[in-house]
ZAMARGU-4260 file (C-alpha; in steps of 0.2 Angstrom, whole numbers, plus 5000, padded with zeros to 4 digits):
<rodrens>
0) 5290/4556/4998 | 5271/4552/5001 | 5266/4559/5019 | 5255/4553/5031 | 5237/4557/5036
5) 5246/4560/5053 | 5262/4569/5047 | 5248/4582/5034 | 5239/4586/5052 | 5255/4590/5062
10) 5260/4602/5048 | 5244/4608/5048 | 5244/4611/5067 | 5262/4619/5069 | 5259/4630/5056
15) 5244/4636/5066 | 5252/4638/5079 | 5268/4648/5075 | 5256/4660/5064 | 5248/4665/5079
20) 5265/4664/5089 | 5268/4678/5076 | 5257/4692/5082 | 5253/4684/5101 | 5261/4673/5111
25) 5277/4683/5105 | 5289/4664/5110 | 5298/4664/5094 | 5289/4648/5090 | 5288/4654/5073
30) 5307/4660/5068 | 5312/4647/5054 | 5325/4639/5063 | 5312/4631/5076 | 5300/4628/5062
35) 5312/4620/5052 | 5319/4608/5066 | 5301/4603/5070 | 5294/4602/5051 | 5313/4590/5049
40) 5308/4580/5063 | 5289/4576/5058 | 5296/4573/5039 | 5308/4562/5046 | 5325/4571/5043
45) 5328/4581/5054 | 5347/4587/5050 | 5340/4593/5036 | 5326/4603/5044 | 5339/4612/5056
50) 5350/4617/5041 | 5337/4624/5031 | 5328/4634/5046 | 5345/4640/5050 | 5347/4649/5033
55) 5330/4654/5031 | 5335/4663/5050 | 5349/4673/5044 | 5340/4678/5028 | 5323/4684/5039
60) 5334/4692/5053 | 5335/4707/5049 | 5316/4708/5040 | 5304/4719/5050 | 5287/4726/5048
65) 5287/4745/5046 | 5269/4753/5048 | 5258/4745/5035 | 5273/4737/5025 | 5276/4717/5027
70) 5290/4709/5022 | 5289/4692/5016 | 5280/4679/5029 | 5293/4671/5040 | 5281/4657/5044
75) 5274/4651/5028 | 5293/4653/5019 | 5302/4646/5033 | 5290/4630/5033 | 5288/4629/5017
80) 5306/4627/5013 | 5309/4613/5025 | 5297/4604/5018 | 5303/4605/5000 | 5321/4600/5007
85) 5314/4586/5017 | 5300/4578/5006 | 5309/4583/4987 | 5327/4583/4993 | 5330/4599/4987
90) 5348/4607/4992 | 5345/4619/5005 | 5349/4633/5000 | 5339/4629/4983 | 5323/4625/4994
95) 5326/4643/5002 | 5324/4651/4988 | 5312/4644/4981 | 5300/4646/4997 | 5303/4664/4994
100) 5285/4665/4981 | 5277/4655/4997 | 5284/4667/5009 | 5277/4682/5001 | 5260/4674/4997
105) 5262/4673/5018 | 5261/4693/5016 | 5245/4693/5006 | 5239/4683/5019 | 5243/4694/5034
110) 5236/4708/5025 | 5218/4697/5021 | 5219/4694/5039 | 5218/4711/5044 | 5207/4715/5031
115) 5195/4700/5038 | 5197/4708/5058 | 5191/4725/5055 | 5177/4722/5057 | 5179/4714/5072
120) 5187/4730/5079 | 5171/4735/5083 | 5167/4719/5094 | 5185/4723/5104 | 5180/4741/5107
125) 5161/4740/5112 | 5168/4724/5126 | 5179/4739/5131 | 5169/4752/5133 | 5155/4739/5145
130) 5175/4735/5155 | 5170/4718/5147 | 5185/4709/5150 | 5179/4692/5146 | 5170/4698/5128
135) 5187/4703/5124 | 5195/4687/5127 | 5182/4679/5118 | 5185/4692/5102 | 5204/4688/5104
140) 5205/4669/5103 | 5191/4672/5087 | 5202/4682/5078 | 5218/4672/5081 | 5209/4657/5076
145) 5204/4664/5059 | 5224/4670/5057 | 5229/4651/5062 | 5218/4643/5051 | 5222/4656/5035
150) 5242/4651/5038 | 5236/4633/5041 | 5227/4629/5024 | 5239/4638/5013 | 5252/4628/5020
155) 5244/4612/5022 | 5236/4612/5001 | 5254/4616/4994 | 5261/4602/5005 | 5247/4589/5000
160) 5248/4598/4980 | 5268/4597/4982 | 5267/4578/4987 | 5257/4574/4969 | 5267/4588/4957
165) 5281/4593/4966 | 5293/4579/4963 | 5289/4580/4945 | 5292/4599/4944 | 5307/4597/4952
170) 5317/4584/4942 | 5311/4596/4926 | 5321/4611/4935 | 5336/4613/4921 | 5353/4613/4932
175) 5360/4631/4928 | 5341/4636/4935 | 5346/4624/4951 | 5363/4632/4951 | 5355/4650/4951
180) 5343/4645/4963 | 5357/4639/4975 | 5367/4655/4973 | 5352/4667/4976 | 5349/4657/4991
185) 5365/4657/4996 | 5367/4677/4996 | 5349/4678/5004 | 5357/4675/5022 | 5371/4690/5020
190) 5359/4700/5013 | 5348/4697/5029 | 5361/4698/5041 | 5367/4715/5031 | 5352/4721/5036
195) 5351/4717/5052 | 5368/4727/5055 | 5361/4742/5045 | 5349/4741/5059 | 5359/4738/5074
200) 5375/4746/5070 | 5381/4763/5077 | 5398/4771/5083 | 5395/4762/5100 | 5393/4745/5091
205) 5408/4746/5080 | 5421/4742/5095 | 5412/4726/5098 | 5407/4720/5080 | 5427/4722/5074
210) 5431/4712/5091 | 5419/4698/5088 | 5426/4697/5071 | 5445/4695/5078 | 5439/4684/5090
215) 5430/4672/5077 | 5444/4670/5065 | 5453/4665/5079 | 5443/4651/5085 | 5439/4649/5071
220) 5456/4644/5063 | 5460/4631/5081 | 5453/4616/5076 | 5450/4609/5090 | 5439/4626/5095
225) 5435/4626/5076 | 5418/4615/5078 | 5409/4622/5095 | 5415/4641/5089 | 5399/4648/5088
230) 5392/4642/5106 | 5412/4650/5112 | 5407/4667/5105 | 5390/4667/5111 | 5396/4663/5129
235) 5410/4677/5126 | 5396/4690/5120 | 5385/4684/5136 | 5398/4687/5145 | 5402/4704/5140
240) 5383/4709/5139 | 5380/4704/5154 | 5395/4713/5163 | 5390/4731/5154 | 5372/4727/5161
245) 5378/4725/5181 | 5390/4742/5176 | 5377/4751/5170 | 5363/4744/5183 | 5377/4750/5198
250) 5381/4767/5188 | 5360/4771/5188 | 5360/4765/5207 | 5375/4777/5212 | 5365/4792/5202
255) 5349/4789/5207 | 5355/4789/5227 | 5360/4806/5223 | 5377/4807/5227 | 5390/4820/5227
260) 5398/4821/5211 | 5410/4836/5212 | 5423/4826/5218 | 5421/4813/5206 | 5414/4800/5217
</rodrens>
């Protein structure tokens, strides 16, 4: 696929955006699923797009910086994976795994980026000490700019260097490599959501995960639920969640008016 000067600079642009949505606007503008559907839709295909950022999700959900530790880049991986399935037809699940190299060059780049503004720490802290609110701003968008524009270029020279070698590398790939590379990416998603429960789960938790579970083999085996199953369950977890938040919202209300609680009421 040979992209346009136009398609090159909206790459460029979202990837700048979601690298800075990363650390500051905070909109989830940069999770792999919305990255995918819109890298899909400037590629022109954008089934494909919502299928690969839908995997690269559930690998990265449970992925979480822990003090100085990065795990691999969310933005660079998810974006570059979509565009190796969209512009190299590459099987999804082959594309996510091999955006995984991409993804943790993303790391080295987080890491050069706070490297490059420490510097500029000292700019943030003498604005505050003058109660300079307007030299902080300043500072702020210089220093997201530079993080944009890191994430921005690597992106945008692999998917212009991907356009002249890629397809080449690509159809050299041997099939059992193509077939390892498909199972890997395949397990990636468990292993992220696996993670993720590691996280979450607790004794509270257990109740509601084996009830989900029940509740999704069971839609999931009606076919004519089969299809919009997951949108069911997420209104069924809403719901639930959202019950538990009144109860506990009326039970802090009741405690806090300081009530009477030796006859249980």
């Amino acid at each position: 696929m040979e992209a346009s000067i136009l398609q090159i600079a909206l790459i460029f642009l979202v990837t700048f955006i979601a690298a800075i949505d990363q650390f500051d606007f905070l909109e989830s503008l940069y999770q792999p699923i919305v990255t995918g559907a819109v890298v899909g839709l400037i590629l022109g295909d954008l089934n494909t797009g919502l299928i690969v950022g839908g995997t690269y999700q559930l690998m990265t959900i449970g992925n979480m910086p822990i003090g100085g530790a990065q795990p691999p880049n969310a933005v660079i991986g998810g974006i570059m994976a979509a565009i190796f399935a969209c512009s190299l037809n590459m099987e999804p699940n082959v594309a996510v795994a091999a955006a995984i190299p991409f993804a943790l060059l993303g790391q080295y780049g987080v890491t050069l980026f706070f490297t490059v503004r420490a510097p500029l720490l000292e700019q943030f802290r003498a604005a505050a000490v003058k109660a300079d609110p307007k030299a902080v701003t300043i500072w702020t968008v210089i220093s997201e700019i530079i993080l944009g524009l890191i994430f921005a270029f690597i992106v945008t020279l692999f998917f212009i260097g991907g356009q002249a070698f890629g397809q080449t590398v690509v159809e050299a790939i041997p099939e059992w490599v193509n077939t390892g590379l498909s199972a890997a990416g395949g397990m990636m998603r468990f292993v992220g959501f696996a993670i993720l429960l590691k996280i979450m789960m607790n004794r509270d938790m257990w109740a509601f995960f084996f009830m989900g579970f029940g509740l999704a083999c069971i839609i999931g085996a009606i076919e004519s639920l089969a299809t919009p199953a997951l949108l069911i369950l997420a209104f069924i977890g809403f719901g639930i969640a959202f019950w538990d938040f009144q109860q506990q919202t009326e039970l802090k209300g009741a405690l806090a008016d300081g009530g009477d609680m030796e006859d249980g009421i």
